[in-house]
C-alpha angles and dihedrals in degrees: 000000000000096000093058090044088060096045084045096059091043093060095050078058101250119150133210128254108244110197093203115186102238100180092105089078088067097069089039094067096042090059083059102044087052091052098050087052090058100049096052089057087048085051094045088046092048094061104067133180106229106206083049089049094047087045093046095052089038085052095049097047093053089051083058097043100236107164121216110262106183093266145055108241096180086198078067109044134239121324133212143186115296078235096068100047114124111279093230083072095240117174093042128106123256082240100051088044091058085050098057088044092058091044091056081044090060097037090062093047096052085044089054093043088049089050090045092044092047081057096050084249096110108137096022090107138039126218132205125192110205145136082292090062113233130346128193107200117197099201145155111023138089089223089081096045134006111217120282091003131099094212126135112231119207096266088049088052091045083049091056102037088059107047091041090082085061102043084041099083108020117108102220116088132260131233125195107205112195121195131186128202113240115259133089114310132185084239116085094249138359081255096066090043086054102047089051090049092052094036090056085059103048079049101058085043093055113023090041115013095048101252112149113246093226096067104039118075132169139216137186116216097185111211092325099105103046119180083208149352095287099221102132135042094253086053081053106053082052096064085037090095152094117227106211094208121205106207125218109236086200123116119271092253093043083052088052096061099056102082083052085052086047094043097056093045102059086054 
């Protein structure tokens, strides 16, 4: 009977209602939607400007610190001008970084013995380049500092005054170092002589050659760091002095490495 009944319905031309799940278009067209969206940013991507694009990778190869080297290995990266290298100098060795600080070093004390020698005082001072940085020392003679007196004679004043032009603009700080010989002095200790002594330096620098006042300091060792025995007058006048230190603004391991640069240099 039913099954007459169905053939029956069919023939009159009725249909039967079909309830299909149809969710399944909802993910569909997120997945286009989705892949629409990604071929517009390829698109975008694809169309590139090419002065942003040559800013942006120089931009990102100086970050890294690649030197130019004459040629573009692109199993390297991107190069740039030696000019445009981090000035932090990222990308060098410890090694090659000792050995520009020395050079600059070196660069402020030939400066400072042209300006002496323009003025007929070459060879009235002595220079060191060490882990320190660079030190001027103004020793053995009593034209620097009579004995027991912190005093600056006129040599002393024409020194200065040469070698300030060239403290003046540089960025690392500055130490004034004064040492007294030992004996009896008018000051209360060797320790106070000294300190004036230094402290008249660090003066004429500041007040007349230019050097800023808040990165210069000065100090006063007394008798404590004698160049000799100090038996005789001559041994005297030669802790008799005051050392003008530039100091090296460089890291302690990057210090380390100078007397190695120094060394190999002189070889």
């Amino acid at each position: 009977m039913s099954r007459g009944r169905g053939r029956g319905r069919a023939t009159r031309g009725e249909t039967e209602e079909h309830h299909v799940d149809e969710r399944w278009m909802a993910s569909y067209m997120d997945m286009v939607t989705v892949l629409m969206c990604l071929f517009i940013v390829l698109f975008a991507m694809s169309s590139v400007d090419v002065e942003k694009y040559e800013k942006l990778r120089n931009s990102l190869a100086t970050g890294f610190g690649t030197v130019n080297e004459g040629k573009v290995d692109t199993a390297e990266g991107t190069v740039v001008p030696a000019t445009q290298v981090d000035m932090n100098a990222e990308g060098f060795t410890d090694l090659q970084v000792a050995e520009k600080e020395v050079d600059q070093l070196a660069a402020l004390k030939e400066h400072m013995n042209a300006n002496l020698t323009a003025q007929g005082l070459a060879g009235t001072v002595s220079f060191v380049i060490d882990q320190r940085g660079l030190t001027v020392k103004l020793v053995g003679s009593q034209s620097y500092f009579l004995p027991d007196s912190p005093v600056l004679q006129p040599q002393t004043l024409s020194i200065l005054g040469a070698i300030a032009p060239v403290l003046a603009p540089i960025p690392e700080e500055i130490a004034v170092e004064g040492h007294a010989a030992n004996g009896i002095t008018a000051y209360a200790s060797t320790w106070e002589l000294s300190g004036a002594r230094a402290t008249a330096v660090l003066r004429t620098l500041v007040e007349s050659g230019g050097v800023a006042g808040n990165r210069i300091g000065a100090v006063g060792y007394g008798s404590a760091r004698q160049v000799n025995q100090d038996a005789t007058e001559a041994e005297h006048m030669e802790n008799r002095r005051v050392d003008v230190v530039v100091l090296s603004d460089q890291p302690d391991k990057i210090r380390a490495l100078i007397p190695q640069v120094l060394q190999a240099r002189v070889h």
